[in-house]
Structures are given as C-alpha cells and as structure tokens.
C-alpha positions as CSV (number, residue, x, y, z in Angstrom):
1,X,-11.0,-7.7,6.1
2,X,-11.5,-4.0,7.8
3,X,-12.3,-1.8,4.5
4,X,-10.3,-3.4,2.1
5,X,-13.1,-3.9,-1.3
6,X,-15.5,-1.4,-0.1
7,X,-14.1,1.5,-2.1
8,X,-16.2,1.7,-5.3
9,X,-13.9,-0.1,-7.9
10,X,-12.3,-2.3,-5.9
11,X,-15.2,-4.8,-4.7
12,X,-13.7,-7.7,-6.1
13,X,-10.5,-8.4,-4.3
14,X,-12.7,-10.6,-1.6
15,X,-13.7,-12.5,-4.7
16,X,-9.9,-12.4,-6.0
17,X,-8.7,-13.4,-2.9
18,X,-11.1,-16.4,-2.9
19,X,-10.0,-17.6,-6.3
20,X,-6.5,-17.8,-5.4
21,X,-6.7,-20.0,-2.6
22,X,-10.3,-21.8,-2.6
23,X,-10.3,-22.7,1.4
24,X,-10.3,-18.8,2.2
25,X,-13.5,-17.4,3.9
26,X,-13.8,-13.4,3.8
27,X,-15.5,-11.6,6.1
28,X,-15.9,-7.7,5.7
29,X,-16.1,-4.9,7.7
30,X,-17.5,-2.2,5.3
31,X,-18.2,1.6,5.4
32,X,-21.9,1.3,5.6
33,X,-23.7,-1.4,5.8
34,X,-26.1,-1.3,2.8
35,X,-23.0,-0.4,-0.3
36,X,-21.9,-3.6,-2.8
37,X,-19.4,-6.3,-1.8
38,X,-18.6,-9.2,-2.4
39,X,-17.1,-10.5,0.8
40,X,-18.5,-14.1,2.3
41,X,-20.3,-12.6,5.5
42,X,-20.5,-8.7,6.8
43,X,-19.5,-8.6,10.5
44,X,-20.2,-4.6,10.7
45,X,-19.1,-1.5,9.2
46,X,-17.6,1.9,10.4
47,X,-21.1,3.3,10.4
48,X,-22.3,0.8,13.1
49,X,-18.8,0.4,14.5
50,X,-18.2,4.3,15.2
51,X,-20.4,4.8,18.0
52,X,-20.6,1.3,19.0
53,X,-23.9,0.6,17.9
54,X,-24.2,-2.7,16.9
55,X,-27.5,-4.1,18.3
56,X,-25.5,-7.8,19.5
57,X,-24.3,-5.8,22.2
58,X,-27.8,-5.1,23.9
59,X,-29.3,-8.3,22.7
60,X,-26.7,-11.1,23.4
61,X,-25.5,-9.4,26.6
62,X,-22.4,-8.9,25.4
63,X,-19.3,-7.5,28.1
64,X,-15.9,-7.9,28.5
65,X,-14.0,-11.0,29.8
66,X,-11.9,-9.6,32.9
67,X,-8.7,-11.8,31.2
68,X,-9.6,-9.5,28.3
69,X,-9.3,-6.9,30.1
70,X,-6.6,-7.1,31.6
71,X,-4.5,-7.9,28.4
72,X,-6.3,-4.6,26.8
73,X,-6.0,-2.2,29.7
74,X,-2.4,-1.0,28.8
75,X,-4.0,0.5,25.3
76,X,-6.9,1.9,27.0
77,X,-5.6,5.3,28.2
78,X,-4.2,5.8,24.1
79,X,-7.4,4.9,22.8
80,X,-9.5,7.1,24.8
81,X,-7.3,10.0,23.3
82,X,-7.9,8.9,20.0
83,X,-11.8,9.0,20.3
84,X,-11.2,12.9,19.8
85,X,-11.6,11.9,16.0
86,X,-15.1,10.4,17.5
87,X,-16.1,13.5,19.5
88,X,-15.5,15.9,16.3
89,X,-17.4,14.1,13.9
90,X,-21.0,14.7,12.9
91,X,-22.6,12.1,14.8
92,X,-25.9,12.3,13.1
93,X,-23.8,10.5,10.1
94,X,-23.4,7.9,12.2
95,X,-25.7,5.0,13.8
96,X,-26.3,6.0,17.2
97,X,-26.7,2.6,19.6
98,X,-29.7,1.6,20.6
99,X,-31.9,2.3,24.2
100,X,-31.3,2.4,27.0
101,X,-27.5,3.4,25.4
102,X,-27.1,7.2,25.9
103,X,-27.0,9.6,22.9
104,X,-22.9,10.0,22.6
105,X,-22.2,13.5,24.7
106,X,-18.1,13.8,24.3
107,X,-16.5,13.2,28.0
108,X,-14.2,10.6,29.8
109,X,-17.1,8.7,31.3
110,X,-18.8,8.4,27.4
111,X,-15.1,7.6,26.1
112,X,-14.8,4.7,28.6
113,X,-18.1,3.0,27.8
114,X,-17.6,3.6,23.8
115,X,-14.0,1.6,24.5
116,X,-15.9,-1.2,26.6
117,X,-18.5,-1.9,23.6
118,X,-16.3,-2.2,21.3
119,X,-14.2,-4.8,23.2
120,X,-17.1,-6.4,23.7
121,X,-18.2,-6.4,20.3
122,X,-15.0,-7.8,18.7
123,X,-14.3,-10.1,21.2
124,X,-18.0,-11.2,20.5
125,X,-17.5,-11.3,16.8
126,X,-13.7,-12.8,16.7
127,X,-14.9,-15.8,18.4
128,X,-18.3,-16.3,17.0
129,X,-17.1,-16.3,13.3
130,X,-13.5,-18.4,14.1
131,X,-11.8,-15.7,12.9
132,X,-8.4,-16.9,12.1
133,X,-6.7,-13.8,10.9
134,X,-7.4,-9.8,10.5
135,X,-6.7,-7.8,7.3
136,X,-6.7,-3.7,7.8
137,X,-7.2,-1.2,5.4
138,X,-4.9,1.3,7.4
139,X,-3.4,0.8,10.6
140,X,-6.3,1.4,13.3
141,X,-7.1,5.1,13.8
142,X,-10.8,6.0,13.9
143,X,-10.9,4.5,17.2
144,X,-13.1,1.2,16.9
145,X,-10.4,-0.4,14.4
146,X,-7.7,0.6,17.2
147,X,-9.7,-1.5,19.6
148,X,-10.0,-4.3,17.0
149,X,-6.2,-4.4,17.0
150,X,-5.7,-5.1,20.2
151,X,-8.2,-7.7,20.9
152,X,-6.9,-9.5,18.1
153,X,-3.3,-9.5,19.5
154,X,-4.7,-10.3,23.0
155,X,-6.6,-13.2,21.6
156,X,-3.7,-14.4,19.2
157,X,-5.2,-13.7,15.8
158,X,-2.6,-12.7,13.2
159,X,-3.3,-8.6,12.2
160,X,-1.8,-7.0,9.5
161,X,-2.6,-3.9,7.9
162,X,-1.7,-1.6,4.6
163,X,-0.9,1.7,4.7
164,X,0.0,4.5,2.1
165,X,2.0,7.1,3.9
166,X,3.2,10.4,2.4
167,X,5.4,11.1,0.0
168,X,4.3,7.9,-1.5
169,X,1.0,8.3,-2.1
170,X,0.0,5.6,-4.6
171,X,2.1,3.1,-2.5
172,X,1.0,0.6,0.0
173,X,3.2,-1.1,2.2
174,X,2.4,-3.9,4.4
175,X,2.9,-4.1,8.4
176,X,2.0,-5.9,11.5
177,X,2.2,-3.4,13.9
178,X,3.1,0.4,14.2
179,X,6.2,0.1,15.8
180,X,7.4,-2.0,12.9
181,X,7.1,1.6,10.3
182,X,11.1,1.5,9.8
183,X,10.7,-1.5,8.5
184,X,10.7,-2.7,5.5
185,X,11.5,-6.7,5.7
186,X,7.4,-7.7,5.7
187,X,6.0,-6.2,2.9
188,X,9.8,-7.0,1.0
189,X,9.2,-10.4,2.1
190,X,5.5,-10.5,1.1
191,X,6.4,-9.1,-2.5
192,X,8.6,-11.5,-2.7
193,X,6.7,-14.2,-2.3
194,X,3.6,-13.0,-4.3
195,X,5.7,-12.8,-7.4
196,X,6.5,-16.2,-7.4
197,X,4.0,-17.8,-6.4
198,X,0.6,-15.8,-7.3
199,X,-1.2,-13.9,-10.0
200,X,1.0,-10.4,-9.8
201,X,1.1,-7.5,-11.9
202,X,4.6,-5.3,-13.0
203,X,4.5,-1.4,-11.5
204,X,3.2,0.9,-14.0
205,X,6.0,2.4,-16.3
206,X,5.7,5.8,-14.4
207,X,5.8,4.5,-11.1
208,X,9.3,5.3,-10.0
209,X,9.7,8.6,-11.3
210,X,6.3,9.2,-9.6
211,X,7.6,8.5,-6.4
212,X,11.2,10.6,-7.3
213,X,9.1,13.6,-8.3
214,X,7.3,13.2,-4.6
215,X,10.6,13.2,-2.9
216,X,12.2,16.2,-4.7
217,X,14.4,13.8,-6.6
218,X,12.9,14.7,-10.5
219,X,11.1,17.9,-11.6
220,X,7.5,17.6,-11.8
221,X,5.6,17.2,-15.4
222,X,3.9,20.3,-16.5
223,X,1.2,18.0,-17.9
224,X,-2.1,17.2,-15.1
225,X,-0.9,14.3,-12.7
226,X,-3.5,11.8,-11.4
227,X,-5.2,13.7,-8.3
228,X,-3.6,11.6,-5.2
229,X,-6.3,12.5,-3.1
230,X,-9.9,11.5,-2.5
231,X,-12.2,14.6,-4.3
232,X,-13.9,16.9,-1.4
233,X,-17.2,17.3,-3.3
234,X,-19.0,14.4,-1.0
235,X,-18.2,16.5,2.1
236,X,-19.4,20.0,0.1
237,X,-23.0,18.0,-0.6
238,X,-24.0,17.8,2.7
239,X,-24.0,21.4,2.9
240,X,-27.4,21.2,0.2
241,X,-29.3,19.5,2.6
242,X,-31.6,22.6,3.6
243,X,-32.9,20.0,6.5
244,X,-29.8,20.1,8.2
245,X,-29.2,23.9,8.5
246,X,-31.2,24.3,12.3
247,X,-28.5,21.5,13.7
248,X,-25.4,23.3,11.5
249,X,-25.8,27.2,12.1
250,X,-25.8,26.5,16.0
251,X,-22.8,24.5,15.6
252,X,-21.2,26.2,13.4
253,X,-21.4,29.7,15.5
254,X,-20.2,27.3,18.7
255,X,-17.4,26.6,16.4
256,X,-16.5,30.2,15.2
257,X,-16.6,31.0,19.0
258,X,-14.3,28.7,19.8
259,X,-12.5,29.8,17.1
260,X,-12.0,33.1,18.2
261,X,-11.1,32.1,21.8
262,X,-8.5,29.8,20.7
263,X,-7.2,32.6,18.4
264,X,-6.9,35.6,21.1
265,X,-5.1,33.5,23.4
266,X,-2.8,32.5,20.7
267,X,-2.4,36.1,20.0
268,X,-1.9,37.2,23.6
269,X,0.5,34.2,24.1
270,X,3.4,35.0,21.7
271,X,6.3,36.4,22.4
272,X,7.1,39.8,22.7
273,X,11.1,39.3,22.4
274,X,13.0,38.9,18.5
275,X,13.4,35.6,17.4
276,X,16.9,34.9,19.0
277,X,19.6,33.9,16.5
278,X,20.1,30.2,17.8
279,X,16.9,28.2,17.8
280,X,14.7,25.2,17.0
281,X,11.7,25.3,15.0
282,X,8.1,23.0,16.0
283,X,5.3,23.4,13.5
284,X,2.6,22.1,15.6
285,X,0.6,18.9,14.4
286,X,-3.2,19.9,14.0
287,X,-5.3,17.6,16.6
288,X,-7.2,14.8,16.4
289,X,-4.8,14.0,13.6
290,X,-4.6,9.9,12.8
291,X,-1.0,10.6,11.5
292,X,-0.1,11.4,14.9
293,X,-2.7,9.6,17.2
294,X,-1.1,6.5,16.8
295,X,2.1,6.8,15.5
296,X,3.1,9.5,17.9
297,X,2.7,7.5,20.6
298,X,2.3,10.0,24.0
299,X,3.6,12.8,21.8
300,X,0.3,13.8,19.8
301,X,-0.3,15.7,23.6
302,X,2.2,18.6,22.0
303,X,2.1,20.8,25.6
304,X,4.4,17.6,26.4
305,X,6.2,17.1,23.3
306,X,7.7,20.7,23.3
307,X,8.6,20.6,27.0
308,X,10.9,17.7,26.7
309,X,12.4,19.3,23.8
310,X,13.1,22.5,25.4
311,X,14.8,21.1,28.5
312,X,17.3,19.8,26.8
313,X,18.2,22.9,24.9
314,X,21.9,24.3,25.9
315,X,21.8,28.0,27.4
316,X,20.8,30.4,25.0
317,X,18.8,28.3,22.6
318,X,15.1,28.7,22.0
319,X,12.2,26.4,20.6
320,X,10.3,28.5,18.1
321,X,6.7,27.1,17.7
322,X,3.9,28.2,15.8
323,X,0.5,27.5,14.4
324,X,0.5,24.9,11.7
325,X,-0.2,26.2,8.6
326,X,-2.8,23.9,8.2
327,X,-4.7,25.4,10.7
328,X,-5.1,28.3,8.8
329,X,-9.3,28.1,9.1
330,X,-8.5,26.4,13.1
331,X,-10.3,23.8,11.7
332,X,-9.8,21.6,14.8
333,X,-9.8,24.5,17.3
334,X,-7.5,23.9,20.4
335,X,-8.2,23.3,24.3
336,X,-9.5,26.5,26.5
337,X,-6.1,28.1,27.6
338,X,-3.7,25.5,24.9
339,X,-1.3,28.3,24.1
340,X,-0.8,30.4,27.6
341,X,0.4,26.7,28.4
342,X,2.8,26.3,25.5
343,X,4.2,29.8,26.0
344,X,4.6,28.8,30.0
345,X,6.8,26.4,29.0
346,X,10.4,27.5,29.6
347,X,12.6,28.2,26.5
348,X,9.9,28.3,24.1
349,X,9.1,31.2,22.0
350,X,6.0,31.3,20.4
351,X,5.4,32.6,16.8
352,X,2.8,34.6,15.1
353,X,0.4,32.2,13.0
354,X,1.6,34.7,9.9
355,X,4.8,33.8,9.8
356,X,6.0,31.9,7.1
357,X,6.5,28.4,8.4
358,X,9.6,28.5,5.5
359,X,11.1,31.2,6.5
360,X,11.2,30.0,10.3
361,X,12.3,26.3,9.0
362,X,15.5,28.2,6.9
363,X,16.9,30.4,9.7
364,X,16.6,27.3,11.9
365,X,19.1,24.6,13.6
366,X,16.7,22.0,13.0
367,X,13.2,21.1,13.2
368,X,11.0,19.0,15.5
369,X,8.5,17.0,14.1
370,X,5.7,13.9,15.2
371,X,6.0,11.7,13.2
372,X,6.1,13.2,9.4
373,X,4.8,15.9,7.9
374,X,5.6,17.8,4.2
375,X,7.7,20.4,6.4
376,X,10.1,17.5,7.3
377,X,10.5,16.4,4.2
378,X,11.2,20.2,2.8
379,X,13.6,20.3,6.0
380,X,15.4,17.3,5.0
381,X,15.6,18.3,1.4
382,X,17.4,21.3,2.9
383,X,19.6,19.4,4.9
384,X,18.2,20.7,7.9
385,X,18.4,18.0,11.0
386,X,15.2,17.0,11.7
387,X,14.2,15.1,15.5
388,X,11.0,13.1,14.9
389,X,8.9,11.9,17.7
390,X,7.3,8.7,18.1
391,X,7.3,6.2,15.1
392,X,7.9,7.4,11.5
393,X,8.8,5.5,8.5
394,X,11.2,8.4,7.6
395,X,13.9,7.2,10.7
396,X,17.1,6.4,7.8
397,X,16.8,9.6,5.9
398,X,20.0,11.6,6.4
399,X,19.5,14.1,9.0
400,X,17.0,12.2,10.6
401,X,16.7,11.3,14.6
402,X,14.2,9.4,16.1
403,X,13.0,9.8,19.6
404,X,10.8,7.7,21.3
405,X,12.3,8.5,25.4
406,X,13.7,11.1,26.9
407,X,17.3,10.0,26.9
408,X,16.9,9.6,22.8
409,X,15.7,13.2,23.0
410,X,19.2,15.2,25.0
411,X,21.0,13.1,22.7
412,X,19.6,14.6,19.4
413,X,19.0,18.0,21.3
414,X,22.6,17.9,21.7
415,X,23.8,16.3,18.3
416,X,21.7,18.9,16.6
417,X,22.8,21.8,18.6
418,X,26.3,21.0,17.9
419,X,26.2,21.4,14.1
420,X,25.5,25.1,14.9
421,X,23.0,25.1,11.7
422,X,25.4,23.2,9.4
423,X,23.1,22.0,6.6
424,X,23.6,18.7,5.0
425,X,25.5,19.1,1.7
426,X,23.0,18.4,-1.3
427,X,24.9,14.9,-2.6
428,X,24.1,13.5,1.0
429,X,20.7,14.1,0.9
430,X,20.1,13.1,-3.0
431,X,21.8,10.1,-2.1
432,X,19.6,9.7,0.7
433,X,16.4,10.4,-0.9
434,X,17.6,8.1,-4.0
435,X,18.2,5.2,-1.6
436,X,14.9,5.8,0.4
437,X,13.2,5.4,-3.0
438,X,15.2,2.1,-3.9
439,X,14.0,0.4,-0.8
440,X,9.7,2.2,-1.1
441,X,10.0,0.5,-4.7
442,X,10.6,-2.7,-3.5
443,X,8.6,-2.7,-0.5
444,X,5.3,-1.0,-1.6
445,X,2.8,-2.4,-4.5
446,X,1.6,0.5,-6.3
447,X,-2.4,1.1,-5.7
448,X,-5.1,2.7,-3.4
449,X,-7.7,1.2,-1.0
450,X,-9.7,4.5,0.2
451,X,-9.9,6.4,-2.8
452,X,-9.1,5.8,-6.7
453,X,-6.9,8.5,-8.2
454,X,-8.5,10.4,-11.3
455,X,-6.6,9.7,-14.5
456,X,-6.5,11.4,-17.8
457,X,-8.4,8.2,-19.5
458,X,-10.5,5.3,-18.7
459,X,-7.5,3.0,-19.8
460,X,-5.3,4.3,-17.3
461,X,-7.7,4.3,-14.7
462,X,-8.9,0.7,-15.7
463,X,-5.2,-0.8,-15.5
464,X,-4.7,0.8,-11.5
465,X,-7.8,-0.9,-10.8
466,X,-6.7,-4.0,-12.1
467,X,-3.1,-4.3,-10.7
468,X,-3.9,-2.9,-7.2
469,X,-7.1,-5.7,-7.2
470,X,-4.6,-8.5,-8.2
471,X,-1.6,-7.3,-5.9
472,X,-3.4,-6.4,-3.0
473,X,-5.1,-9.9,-2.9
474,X,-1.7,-11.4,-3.8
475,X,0.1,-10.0,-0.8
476,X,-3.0,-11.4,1.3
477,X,-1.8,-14.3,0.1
478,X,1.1,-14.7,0.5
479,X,0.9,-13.2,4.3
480,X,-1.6,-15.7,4.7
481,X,0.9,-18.6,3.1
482,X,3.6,-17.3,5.8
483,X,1.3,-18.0,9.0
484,X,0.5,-21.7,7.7
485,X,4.4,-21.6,7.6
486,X,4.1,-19.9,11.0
487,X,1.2,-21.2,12.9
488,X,0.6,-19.1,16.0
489,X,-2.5,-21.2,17.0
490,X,-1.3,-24.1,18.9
491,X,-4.9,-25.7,20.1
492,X,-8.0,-24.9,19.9
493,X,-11.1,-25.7,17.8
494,X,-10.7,-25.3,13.3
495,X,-10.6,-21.5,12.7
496,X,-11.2,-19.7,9.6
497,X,-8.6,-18.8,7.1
498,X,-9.9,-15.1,7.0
C-alpha cells in the first residue's frame, strides 16, 4: 500500500482492511520512515525511496534483471523526464544513498542511475515479500512510485491506484492505469461491489451539491467551506530554521537569477503584431507538474505541444500563448532560451505574462489544454471548444476533444476552426456538466488520502475520517475480491494477498 494510512487520521485503514478479510497481509510504503502506522511490514517510504537510498541496494547487491529491463525500457525515457520533480526538490529533506553512491547532482547520467536503483529496489522488494498485489495512493508521479508501476506490470502484479482530480476534490476514483482516466466502469464496478458485500458508508448529505458548486452547476454558500487543500504552514516552517539560511540565500539568489533570465527572454520573445482577430488560445502548464508528467503523455515538453497545434491551423489563424498565471512568482523557472523557441515556432504569437488569461480565453476560438486545468473548465462553462492533450478524465464534456496523435490533432484543429468561435449554447453545457456529475457520484467515494480537509467542527471532521477509512478499505476489497475472481497468476510459488 504506497501512502494510503500514512496521513495523520487515517492510520487505520491497514488495520480496517485486515478485519474485513482476515488472510490479507499489508505492507506499507510510508512518507517517512519513523511516523505511526499500522501496516503489517514497512517496505520503504518516499523519504528513502526519493533518492533511491535504501541501503538493500549496496548491501544485497542488488541490479536489474536484463528481462526486466527490457520489459521496463519503453517507460524509461518518460520517467527520466519526470525526475525534474526530483531535481527541484530540497534534497537535504530527503535521505541521500549511501557511499560510494554520489551526492544527487541533477543531469541525464544521475537520472539514469536514480531510474536503475529503483528498478532494482522494487524488483528486489516485490519478490522478497510475495507481493501479490499493489495499492497507490495516486497514480505514480514523484518518480520512484512511476517506477514501481511498471515493474509491477512487467512482473504481473495487479496495480491499482486512487486519485482525486479537480473539480472534485473530495472524490476519489479508482483506476488501473492512466490511460483508463475516461473511464468510469472500475471504480463503478468496485462501488458496486463494496456496497453489497462490505462494511460501506452513505455520501455525506452535502456531497452532491459539493461537487455541483465545483463544476459551476450551483451557487457557492456564503458560509466557510471545508479547506479542499492541504494547509501551507509545514512548508512556511522550514523557513525558521536559522541553520538552514547559508544553503537557502545562495539558492535562493541562483533562483531569482534564473528568474530574471527566464523573464527577459519572455519579454523580448513576444510579439510585436495585435492579437489577430481569429485565434487559439494555450495557457501554458507550469513544469515539473505531476498533472501533466504523466497524464500528458509526450505533451508536458510544451515547445512540442504548441507546434503540432499550430501546423494544423488554416491560413490566417494564430496560436496565442502566454505565461500561466500560475507562474506569476516563476516558481518553476523555464529552460535557458524556452521562449525564443516558442516564439520561433510558426503561427504562434506570444502574449504578455499581464494579460488577463480571461480576457484571451473570451476573444478566443477555443483553447488548448494538457490534460485539465481550472481554465478548461471556465472554457467549457463558456462553451468554448476546448482540445485536450494526452489523457484527461474531462474527454465527454461538451466541447471537449481529445488528442493523443497527430491525426486526432488536424481533426480538432479543423472542427474547432470551423465553428468560427460559435460558443456552446448554455442548456448544452448544464446538461453536460449535470451528467458529468451523475456519473463522478457514482464512480468516486467521497474522502481524502493526502490531506484531511478542515471542517467547521470536530463532528464533521470525525464522520470524513470515518467514512473515507471504511470506504477506502472497502473498495480494496472488493478490487481484491475481483482478482481472486480474476487470477492473473497462473504458477508460481503462494503470494501475498497485499
């Protein structure tokens, strides 16, 4: 179980799990390795796991079976992009492997080794423990849970993760891979099946007009709503630690330079022309971003993203892209010379940083999107046509068109070009929104895994505890019911449950 129990609050849905079906063994990956559980055996966590750095590696010899290899090699090049969200992170947080390992210095060479320990390692630690079957708190996105994945599939153990994708925060729905995020038959199925035959609690009363208020569908209370969002006060701390400040006022004035690199040529990139009258809009996806590392496929690389879009655009037409407004403090600042190669990109016009990402989205013939993002969901409450690239759990909203290959691409290039800015009318898209919310309802269990929401009352707060405990361990369940139904082991020596 990657993470799921380890937020404070939710320890006991190992033990849960346990007393619904007696024979099940849980083992835990946590988030460090000295916090509370209550999970059978600890196989790491993600401060070991980050970096690679657990010791079995140096002291049992541990490498990577060439047939291993060569079932993994396919995910390798993906994976080394996503250990960007490895490379920006404070490494001093994390545990750093051991001698004669190098100290972690960001490149492709120190990428290729971190992927090759951590095949190692869960290769090592699939087969050592029998693992029979892989539980995820999200799908795998910090790099060493991405690896995981896929030396679970090549060794044939079951994987299935939960995830709690926007709007819906508050929601988790249950998948076996990525490409399955249109989907909702699983986690229906699993529902289903945890009603009838386990310990599972109703949805709160609120629930559904929750989740209409996050599409648009229902005005928001004026009263405080539970905070959806983890509180930012444990990353403010650090910045007390007096020790620290020799490491952070170098880095942070490497940072602001950066900064202010990144920002010139963005400034000496953008076009001099008016925003013609006939164009796309692209709000560009801040990078690393785990929305888009995995989901968008090749398209997180956004130089390539906006190219193929822009070829396909009819005479005349322009793809207007800007800054995301996220990157208002250029948090994650971009690659030396990132925006004199967007704007060398034919048919793109590149926006000011100031301009209201609103404004741009309104005078628009439709946006481009990886993924989601809150502008595609304002741009399909406006029935603006939206493209979204790579896989996106957002593909049967009206308006919507997904692209995952170039063909896919001209043909919603053209499609949307054709409307000549025609919006959706307002019935289409509540209908739309109302339907999307029918099928979220039935295919998500209301609760959290990485945070707990803050509630106006301890009763409140008690009873989300509760039901997302008792249905998250239900669903496990009942996923775990459906491969005894559906063995995929055919030989081989007795496994473990979980």
């Amino acid at each position: 179980m990657v993470k799921i129990g380890t937020e404070p609050g939710l320890e006991e849905i190992p033990r849960t799990l346990r007393s619904i079906d007696s024979r099940i063994k849980t083992f835990g990956v946590l988030s460090r390795p000295d916090q509370p559980h209550t999970f059978d055996v600890v196989v790491s966590s993600s401060y070991e796991s980050a970096l690679g750095a657990q010791t079995e590696y140096l002291r049992d010899g541990l490498y990577v079976r060439p047939e291993l290899f060569e079932r993994i090699s396919a995910a390798e090049g993906r994976i080394l992009r996503m250990y960007e969200r490895v490379a920006i992170q404070d490494l001093a947080e994390l545990a750093a492997p051991a001698n004669p390992i190098p100290p972690f210095r960001d490149s492709v060479d120190a990428r290729s080794q971190l992927f090759l320990r951590h095949a190692a390692y869960w290769d090592f630690a699939l087969r050592h423990h029998k693992i029979d079957a892989i539980v995820a708190q999200n799908y795998g996105h910090n790099g060493y849970d991405a690896v995981l994945y896929e030396v679970a599939k090549a060794n044939n153990v079951p994987y299935m993760f939960f995830h709690e994708f926007r709007p819906f925060q508050r929601a988790q729905q249950m998948y076996e891979s990525v490409s399955q995020l249109d989907s909702n038959s699983l986690s229906t199925a699993l529902i289903e099946i945890a009603r009838q035959r386990f310990p599972y609690l109703p949805d709160s009363p609120g629930r559904r007009l929750l989740m209409e208020q996050q599409v648009g569908l229902a005005a928001k209370s004026d009263s405080p709503t539970p905070s959806s969002s983890p509180s930012t006060f444990p990353r403010l701390r650090r910045l007390k630690n007096v020790s620290e400040l020799p490491q952070l006022i170098p880095r942070s004035i490497r940072r602001r330079r950066r900064n202010a690199r990144s920002m010139r040529d963005e400034r000496d990139s953008c076009s001099p022309s008016p925003l013609p009258e006939k164009y796309m809009f692209c709000e560009l996806q801040s990078q690393p971003n785990a929305t888009t590392a995995l989901k968008g496929w090749m398209f997180p690389d956004q130089r390539e993203s906006i190219a193929m879009i822009a070829s396909h655009l009819p005479a005349g037409w322009k793809l207007a892209v800007k800054e995301s407004d996220r990157q208002w403090s250029r948090m994650y600042p971009r690659r030396t010379g990132f925006w004199s190669h967007i704007a060398a990109v034919p048919n793109v016009h590149v926006v000011p940083s100031a301009t209201s990402s609103t404004d741009l989205l309104a005078g628009s013939c439709g946006l481009v999107e990886t993924s989601y993002s809150t502008l595609a969901l304002r741009a399909i409450q406006m029935g603006v046509p939206v493209i979204v690239l790579g896989h996106s759990h957002i593909g049967g909203l009206a308006g919507v068109r997904t692209v995952v290959t170039d063909g896919e691409a001209a043909r919603a290039v053209d499609e949307v070009c054709s409307l000549q800015g025609a919006r959706l009318a307002a019935e289409e898209v509540n209908s739309s929104l109302k339907a999307f919310v029918d099928e979220k309802i039935s295919a998500t269990i209301e609760g959290t895994l990485s945070y707990i929401p803050k509630f106006s009352g301890p009763v409140e707060r008690e009873d989300f505890i509760q039901r997302t405990i008792t249905n998250v361990s239900s669903v496990i369940a009942a996923w775990l019911l459906q491969l005894d139904s559906h063995p995929t082991k055919s030989q081989g020596e007795p496994r473990n449950r979980l």
